[in-house]
N, C-alpha and C positions, 0 to 999 in steps of 0.2 A: 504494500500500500504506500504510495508515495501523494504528498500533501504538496500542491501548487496553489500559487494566491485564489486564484479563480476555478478549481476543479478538481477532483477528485479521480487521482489513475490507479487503475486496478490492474494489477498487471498476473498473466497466465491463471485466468477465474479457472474453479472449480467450482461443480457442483454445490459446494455447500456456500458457495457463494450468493445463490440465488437468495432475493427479496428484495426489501422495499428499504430504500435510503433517501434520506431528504435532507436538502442543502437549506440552514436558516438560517437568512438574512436578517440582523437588527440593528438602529441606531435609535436616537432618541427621541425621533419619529416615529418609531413604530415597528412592525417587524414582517416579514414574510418567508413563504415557506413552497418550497416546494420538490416532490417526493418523484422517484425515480422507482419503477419496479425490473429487478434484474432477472431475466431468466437465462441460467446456462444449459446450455442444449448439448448432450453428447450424441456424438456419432462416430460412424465405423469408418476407416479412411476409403476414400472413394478414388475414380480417377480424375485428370486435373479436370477445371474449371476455365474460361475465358473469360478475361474482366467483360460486365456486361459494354456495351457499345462499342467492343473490339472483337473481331478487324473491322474495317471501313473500307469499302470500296474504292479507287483513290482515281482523279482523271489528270493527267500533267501534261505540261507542255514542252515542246523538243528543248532539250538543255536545261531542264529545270532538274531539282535534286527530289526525289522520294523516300520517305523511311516510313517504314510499316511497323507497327507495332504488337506482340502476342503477348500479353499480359495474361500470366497465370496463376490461379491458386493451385496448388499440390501439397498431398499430405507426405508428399516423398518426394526426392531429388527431382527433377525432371528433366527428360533428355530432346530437347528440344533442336527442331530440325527445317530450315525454310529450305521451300523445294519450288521449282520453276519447272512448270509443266510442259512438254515440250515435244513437239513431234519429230516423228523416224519415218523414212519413207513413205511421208505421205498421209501415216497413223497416229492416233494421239497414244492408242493402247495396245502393247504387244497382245500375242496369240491366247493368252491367259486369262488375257481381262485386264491387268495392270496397268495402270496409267504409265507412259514415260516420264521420267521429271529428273533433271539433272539436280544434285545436291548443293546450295547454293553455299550454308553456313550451320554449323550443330555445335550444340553449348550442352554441355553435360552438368 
C-alpha cells in the first residue's frame, strides 16, 4: 500500500483485497466523502489479448514513414512476430492452404 497526496495505490491486489474504501475529505467547511467498491476477479491464464482499438488500418502517402502498432496483454512471455503477406507465383497461399508471408521482425 503506498500513500500519494491525492490517491490511494494498491499494488498486486489479492482477493482479500476486495470491498469498499472511501476517500474523506474535510476542512473547516465541512467534509465529504466518497467510497470506492473493489472487486478482485481471478482467472486462469489465457492466451494474449490486443489492446482494444489496435491494429488500425493505416493509408500513406509515397515517402511518408508508417509504424504499426500490437499492443498486448499476456499472462506469459510473448513471442511476437510481424509478417508481410506476400505472393509466389502468382499465389497468395501455397498447396496447403498456408498463407505466404515473409518474416519481417520477432521479439521474444
Amino acid at each position: 500500500l503506498r500513500h500519494q497526496h491525492w490517491s490511494l495505490v494498491m499494488e498486486s491486489v489479492v482477493p482479500s483485497d476486495r470491498g469498499n474504501y472511501t476517500c474523506l475529505v474535510e476542512n473547516r467547511f465541512g467534509s465529504i466523502r466518497y467510497s470506492y467498491l473493489l472487486d478482485v476477479l481471478e482467472r486462469s491464464p489465457h492466451r494474449p489479448i490486443l489492446q482494444a482499438g489496435l491494429p488500425a488500418n493505416t493509408t500513406a502517402l509515397v515517402g511518408s514513414d508508417v509504424e504499426f502498432f500490437c499492443k498486448v496483454y499476456s499472462d506469459a512471455q510473448p513471442h511476437i512476430q510481424w509478417l508481410k503477406h506476400i505472393e509466389v507465383n502468382g499465389s497468395n497461399y501455397g498447396p496447403d492452404g498456408v498463407p505466404y508471408v515473409q518474416v519481417l521482425k520477432v521479439t521474444r
